[in-house]
MARSE-663699 format. One record per residue: x, y, z of N, C-alpha, C, O in turn. Coordinates in steps of 0.1 Angstrom, whole numbers, plus 5000, padded with zeros to 4 digits. Each point is the difference from the previous one (the first is absolute). Layout:
XYZXYZXYZXYZ...
END
This chain:
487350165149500450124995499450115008498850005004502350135001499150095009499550114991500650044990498349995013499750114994499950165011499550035011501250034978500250135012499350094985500049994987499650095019498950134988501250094996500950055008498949964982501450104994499750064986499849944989500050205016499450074987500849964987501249984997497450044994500549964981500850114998500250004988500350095016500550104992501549964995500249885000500650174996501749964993500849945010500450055010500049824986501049955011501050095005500450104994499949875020501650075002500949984986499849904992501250205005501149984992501049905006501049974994498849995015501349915006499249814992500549914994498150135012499449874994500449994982500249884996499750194998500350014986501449974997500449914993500250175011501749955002500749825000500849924994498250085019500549825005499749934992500849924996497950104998499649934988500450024983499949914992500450175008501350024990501149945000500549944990500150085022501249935001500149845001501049924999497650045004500249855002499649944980500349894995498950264999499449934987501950024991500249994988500750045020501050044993501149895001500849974992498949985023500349845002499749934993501049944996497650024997499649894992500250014988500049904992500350235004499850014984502049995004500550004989500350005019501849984997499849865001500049934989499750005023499849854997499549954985500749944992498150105007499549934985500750024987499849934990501450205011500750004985500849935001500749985009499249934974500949924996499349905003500749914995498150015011499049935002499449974985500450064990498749855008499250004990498749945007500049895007498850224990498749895003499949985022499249955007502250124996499949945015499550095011500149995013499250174975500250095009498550005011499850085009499449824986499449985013500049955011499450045009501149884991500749905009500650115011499750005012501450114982500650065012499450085004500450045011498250044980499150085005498749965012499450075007500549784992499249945010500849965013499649975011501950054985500549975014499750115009499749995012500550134981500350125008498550035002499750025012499649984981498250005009499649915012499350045009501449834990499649905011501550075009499550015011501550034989500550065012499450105005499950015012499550104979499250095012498749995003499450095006500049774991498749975001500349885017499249955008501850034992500549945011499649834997499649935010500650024976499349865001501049944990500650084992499549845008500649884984499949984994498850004997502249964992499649984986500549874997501149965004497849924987500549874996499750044986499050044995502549954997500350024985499849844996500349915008499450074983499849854994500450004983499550084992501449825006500249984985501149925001500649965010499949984973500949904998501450035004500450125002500349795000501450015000500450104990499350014990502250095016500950084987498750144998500450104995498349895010499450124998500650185007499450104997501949905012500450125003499350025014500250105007499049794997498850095014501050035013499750105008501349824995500750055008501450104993500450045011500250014982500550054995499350195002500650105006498049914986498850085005500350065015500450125002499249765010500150035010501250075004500050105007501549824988501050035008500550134993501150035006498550084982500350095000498950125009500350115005498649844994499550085013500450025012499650105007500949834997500649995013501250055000500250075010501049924982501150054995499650164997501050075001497949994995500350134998499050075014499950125003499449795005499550075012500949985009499650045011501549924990501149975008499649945015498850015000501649935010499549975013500549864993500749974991498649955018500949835002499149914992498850015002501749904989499849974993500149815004501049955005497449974991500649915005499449864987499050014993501749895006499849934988500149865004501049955007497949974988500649865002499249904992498850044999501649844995499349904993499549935011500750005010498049954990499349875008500349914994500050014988500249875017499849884997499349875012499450055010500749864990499149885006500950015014499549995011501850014987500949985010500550135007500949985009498850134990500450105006499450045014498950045004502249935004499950035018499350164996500050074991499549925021499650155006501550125001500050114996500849835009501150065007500550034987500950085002499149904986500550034987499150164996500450084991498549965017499150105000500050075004499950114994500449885020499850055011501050035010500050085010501149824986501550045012499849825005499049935002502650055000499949995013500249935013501250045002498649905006500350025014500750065003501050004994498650095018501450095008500949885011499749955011501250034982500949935009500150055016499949955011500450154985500350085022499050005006500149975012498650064983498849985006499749835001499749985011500449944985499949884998500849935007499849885001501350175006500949985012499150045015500249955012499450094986499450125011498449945000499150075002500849804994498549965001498650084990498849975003501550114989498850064994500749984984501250004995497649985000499749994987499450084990498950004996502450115000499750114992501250004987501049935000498650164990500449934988500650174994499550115003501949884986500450114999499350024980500149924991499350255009499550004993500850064991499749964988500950095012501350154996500149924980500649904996498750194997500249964989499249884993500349954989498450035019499349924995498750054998499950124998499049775001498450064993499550125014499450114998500949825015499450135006500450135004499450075008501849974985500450115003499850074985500150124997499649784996500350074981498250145004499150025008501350034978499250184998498949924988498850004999502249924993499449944984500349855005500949975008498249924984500249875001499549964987499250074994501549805000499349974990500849865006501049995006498149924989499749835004499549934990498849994997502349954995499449914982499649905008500649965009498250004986499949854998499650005016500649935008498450154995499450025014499349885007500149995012499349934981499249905000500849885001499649925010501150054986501549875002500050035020499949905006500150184998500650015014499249915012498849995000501749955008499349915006499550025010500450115005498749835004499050065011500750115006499650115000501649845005500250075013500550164994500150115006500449864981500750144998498850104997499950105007499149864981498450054998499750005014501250015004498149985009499450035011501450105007499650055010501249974989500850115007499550104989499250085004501249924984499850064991498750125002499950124999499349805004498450044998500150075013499350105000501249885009500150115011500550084996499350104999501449914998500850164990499750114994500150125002499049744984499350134993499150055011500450115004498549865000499050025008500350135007499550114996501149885014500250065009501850115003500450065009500049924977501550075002501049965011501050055001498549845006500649975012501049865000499549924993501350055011500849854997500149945016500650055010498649844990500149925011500749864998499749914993501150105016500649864998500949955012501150055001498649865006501049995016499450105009498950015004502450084999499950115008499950134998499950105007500349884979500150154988498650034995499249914995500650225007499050065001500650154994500550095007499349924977500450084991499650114997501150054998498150034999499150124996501349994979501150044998498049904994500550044988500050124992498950055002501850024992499850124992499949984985500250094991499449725006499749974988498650104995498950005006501450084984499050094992499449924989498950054997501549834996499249944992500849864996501250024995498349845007500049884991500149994991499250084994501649834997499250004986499949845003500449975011499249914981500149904999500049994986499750104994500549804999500449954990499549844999500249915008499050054979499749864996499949974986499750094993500549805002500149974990498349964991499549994989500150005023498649975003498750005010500249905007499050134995499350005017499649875007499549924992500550065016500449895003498249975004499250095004500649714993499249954998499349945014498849985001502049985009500049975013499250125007500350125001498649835005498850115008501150085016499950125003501149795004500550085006500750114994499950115005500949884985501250094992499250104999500350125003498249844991499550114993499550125014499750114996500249885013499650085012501050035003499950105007501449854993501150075001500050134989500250125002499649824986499950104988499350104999500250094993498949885016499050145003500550125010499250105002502149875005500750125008500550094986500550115004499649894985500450064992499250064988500049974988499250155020499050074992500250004990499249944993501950135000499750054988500549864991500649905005499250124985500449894989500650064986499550104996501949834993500150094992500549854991500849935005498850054986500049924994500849994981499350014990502249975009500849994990499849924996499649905004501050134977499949904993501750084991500350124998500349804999500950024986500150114992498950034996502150064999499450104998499949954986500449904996498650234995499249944988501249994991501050065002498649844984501050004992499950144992500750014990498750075012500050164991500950085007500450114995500149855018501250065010501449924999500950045008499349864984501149915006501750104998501050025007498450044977501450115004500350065009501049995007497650114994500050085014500649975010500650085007499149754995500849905016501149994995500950045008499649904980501149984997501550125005501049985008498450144983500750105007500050025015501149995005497850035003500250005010500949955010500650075009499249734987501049955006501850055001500949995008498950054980501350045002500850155010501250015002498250065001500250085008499849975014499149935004501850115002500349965014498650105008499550104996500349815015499350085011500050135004501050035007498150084991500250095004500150035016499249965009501850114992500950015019498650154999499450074992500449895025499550135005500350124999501150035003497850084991500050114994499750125010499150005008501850114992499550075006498250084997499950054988499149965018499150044995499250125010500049995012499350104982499550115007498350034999499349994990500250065024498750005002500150045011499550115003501149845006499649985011500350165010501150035001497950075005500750115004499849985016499849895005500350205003499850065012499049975002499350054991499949885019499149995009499850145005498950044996501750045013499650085007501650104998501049955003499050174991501150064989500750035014501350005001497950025008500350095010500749905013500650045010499249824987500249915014501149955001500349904993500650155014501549944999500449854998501049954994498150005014499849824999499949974992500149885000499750154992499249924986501049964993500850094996499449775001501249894996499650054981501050044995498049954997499449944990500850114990500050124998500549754996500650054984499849934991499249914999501850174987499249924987500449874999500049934990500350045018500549835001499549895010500349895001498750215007499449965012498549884995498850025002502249824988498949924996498949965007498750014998502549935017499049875003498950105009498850004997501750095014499250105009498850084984498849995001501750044989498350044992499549864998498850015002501349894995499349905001499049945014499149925000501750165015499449995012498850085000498849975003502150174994499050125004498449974985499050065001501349864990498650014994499249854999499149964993501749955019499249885003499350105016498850025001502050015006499250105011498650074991498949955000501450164993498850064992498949884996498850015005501449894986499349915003499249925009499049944999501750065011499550005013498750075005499249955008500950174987499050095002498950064992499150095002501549834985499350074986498249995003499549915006500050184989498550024999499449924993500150004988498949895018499549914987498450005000499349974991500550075021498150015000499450044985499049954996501750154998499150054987500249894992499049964994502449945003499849934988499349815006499949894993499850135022499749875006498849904993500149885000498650224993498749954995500549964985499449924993501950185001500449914987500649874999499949934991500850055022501349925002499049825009500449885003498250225000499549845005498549984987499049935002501350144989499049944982501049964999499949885002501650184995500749904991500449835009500449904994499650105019500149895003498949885001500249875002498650204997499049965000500049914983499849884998500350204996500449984982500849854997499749904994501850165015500749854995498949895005499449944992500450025026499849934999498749934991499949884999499150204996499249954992500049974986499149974993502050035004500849964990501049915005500949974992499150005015500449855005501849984999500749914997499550205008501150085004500649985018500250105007500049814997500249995016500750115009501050044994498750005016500450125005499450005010499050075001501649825009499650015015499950115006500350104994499249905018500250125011501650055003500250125002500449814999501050105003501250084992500950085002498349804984500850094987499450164998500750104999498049885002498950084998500350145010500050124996500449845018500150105009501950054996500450124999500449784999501550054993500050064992500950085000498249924989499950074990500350135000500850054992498550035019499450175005501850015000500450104994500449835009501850065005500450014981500550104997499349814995500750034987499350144998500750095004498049934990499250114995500950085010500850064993499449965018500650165011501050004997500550115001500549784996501650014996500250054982500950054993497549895003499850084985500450155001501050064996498050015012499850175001500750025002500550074991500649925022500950095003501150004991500850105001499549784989501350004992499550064990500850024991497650025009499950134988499950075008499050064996501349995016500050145006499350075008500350105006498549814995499350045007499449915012500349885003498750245005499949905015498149955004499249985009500950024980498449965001499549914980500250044988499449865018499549884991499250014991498850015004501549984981498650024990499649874991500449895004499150124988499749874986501350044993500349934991500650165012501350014992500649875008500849974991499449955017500949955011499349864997500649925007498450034987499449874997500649924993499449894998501950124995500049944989501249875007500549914995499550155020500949885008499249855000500749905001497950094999499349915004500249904989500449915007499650054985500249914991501649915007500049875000501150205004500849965011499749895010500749904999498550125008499049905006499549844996500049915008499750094978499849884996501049905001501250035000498349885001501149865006500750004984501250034999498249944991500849944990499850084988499250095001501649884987500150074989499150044991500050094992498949785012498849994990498950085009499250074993500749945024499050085007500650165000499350105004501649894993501050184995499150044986499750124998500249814996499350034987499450064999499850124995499249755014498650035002499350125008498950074998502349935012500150155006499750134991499150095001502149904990500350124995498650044989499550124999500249784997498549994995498750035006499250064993500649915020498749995008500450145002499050075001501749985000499950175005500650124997500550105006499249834974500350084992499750195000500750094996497549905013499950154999500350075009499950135000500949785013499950065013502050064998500450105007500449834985501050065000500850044983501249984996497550074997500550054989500950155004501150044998498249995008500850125006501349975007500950074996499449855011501249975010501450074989500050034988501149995021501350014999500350035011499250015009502150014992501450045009501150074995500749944992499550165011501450074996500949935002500849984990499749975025501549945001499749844994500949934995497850025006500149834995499449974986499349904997501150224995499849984988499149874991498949974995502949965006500049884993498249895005499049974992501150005021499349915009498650044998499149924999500750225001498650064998499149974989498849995000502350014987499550014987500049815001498949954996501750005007500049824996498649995010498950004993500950005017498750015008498750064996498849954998501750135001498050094991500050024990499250094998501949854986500250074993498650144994499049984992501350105014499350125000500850094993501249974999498450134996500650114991500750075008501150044998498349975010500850145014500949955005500850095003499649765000501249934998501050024993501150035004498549944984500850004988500950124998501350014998497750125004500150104998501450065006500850074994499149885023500649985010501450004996501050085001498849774994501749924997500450084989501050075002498649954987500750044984500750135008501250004999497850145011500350084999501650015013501050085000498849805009501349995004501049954995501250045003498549854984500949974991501150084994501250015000497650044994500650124992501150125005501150034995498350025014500850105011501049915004501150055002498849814998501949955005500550044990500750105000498949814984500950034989500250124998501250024997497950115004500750124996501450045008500950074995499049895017501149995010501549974995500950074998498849815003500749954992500550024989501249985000498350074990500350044987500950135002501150004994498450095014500750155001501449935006501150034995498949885014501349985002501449914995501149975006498350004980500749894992500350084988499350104996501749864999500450124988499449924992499849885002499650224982499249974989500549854996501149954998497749995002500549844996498549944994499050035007500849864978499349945002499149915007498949964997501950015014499049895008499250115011499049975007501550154994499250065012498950034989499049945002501050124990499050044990499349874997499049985007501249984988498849875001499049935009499049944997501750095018499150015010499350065000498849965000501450155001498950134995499049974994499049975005501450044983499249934987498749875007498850014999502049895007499049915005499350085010498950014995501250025011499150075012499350074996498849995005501350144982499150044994498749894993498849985002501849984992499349874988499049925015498950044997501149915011499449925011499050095008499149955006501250244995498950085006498950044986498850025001502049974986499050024992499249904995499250034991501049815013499549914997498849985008499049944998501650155015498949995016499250044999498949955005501250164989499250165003499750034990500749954990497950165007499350044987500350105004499950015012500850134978500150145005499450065011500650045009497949954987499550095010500049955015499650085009500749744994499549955012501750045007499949975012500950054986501650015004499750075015499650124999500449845010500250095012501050125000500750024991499250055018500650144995501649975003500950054992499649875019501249975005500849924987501150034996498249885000500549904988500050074991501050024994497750045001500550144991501450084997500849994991499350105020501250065005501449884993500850034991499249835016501449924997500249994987501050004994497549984999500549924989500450184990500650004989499150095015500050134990501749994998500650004990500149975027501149965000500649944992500850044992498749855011500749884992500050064985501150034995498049984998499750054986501450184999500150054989500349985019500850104997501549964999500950034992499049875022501349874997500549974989500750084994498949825002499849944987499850114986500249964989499450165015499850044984501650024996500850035009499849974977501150094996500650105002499550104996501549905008500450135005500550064987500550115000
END
């Protein structure tokens, strides 16, 4: 991670923008979802954090589903495929170029496959057999596709992998370890099954037009960036991460690593040193360009498994009571369940539904959302502890809902 010095004062408005527009990505992906809205919130952190994500859970859990509406609403190339025991490389990767292969060299055509895709998601990652895993692993690594005489530069922005389980074999598992972050599904609860029920039945939401995104420079004729300008704000705030300020939160971020592992929490060296990219891809998708204890609540991410996530979230209960995120709501609050989290999500919740509501004519079911969103901040919150922003929604909501 570089560190370049960049004053605390208010982000650029362009940084706040990008990050808006991408938290406007996740929350169009996630509706109509149940339970899955972190899954697409950890994708979009590991794309501007520049690293991968391995989702783990049973069959029929939605995890690629998750993915492929993320990808569907950042638009750019989208790429999908099942592993199994028998799957060629060339099913991945392209391939042979026939005309080149006439002509004595051995290069392979990519057009439409894993190394030209923007998004990738790969079920059943672990089924894939040496040779396809060891190209593979050049990939993630390095953005780069080597194979023959092809020599690729990729514009893949993030992995997902998918398993049904982590795999038990000591090689797999060091493969498993190219995929920092971890998010770990289960079924959604039976206190939701309506909730799913309905859901299923509504078709996929098609990409939405959405707005944030302004002028870089009002005055520069060049300047491509609009409100639809996904995948480039997703560039321009993995770049900002790039550069995000971390020296001030460095002595919190090596107690808390110090913590897991003494709690018997594994977190080699180069998890340890990957880490510093989630925390910086934390800050800037809240807006800002310099790293605080608000941005910790990624580390629990880190842990290999469901039970050392736990343990995570526990061992460093006081270091991210505080944590949230504006655009990663959902992910922040499951991570540190912290109040400032919480506070976070209800008060973006809510501002969707009031949204929503103004633009639906008078109907029971919009009102009863209401109703629940009120009932869930006042279950959260004791009057006087209401932050002032959640304050403000719910006064709303309570005016919604009263009788006209």
């Amino acid at each position: 991670m570089t560190h370049t010095s960049i004053p605390a004062e208010a982000p650029p408005v362009a940084l706040r923008q990008d990050a808006e527009l991408i938290a406007g990505v996740v929350a169009a992906a996630g509706r109509g979802m149940v339970d899955r809205e972190t899954v697409a919130e950890v994708v979009a952190l590991c794309a501007v954090a520049g690293e991968h994500l391995l989702v783990v859970g049973p069959p029929g859990t939605a995890k690629s589903e998750a993915v492929r509406r993320v990808a569907g609403q950042l638009g750019g190339r989208y790429f999908e495929y099942l592993l199994g025991r028998f799957t060629e490389p060339n099913e991945l990767f392209g391939p042979v170029d026939l005309r080149s292969l006439r002509e004595g060299r051995v290069e392979f055509e990519t057009a439409g496959m894993l190394p030209e895709a923007d998004v990738a998601f790969l079920d059943e990652v672990f089924l894939g057999s040496t040779a396809v895993l060891n190209t593979l692993l050049g990939l993630l690594n390095e953005r780069v596709f080597r194979r023959g005489g092809t020599v690729l530069a990729s514009p893949l922005r993030v992995c997902v992998g998918a398993a049904n389980h982590l795999p038990e074999d000591p090689a797999l598992a060091a493969f498993a370890d190219r995929f920092l972050a971890r998010v770990f599904v289960d079924p959604v609860a039976d206190a939701r099954l309506e909730e799913l029920l309905e859901a299923g039945r509504r078709p996929a939401p098609a990409p939405v037009a959405l707005h944030g995104a302004g002028p870089t420079d009002p005055g520069g004729p060049d300047d491509r960036r609009g409100p639809d300008d996904r995948l480039g704000a997703l560039d321009r705030l993995a770049a900002a991460a790039r550069n995000c300020e971390l020296d001030g939160v460095t002595p919190l971020l090596a107690s808390a690593l110090r913590r897991l592992r003494a709690a018997g929490v594994p977190v080699g060296d180069r998890r340890a040193v990957r880490s510093q990219r989630l925390v910086a891809a934390a800050a800037v998708l809240d807006g800002r360009t310099v790293a605080s204890a608000r941005d910790l609540w990624v580390l629990p991410l880190v842990a290999s498994t469901a039970d050392t996530q736990a343990l995570a979230r526990d061992t460093l209960g006081d270091l991210i009571e505080k944590a949230a995120n504006q655009s990663l709501t959902h992910a922040a609050e499951e991570l540190s369940r912290s109040s400032a989290a919480r506070a976070e999500r209800l008060a973006r919740t809510g501002a969707a539904l009031l949204a929503d509501h103004r633009g639906l004519p008078e109907g029971r079911d919009s009102r009863l959302r209401l109703e629940a969103a009120l009932r869930e901040i006042d279950a959260g919150f004791a009057p006087a502890d209401l932050p002032a922003a959640l304050a403000g929604i719910r006064a709303e909501l309570v005016t919604a809902v009263a009788p006209s």
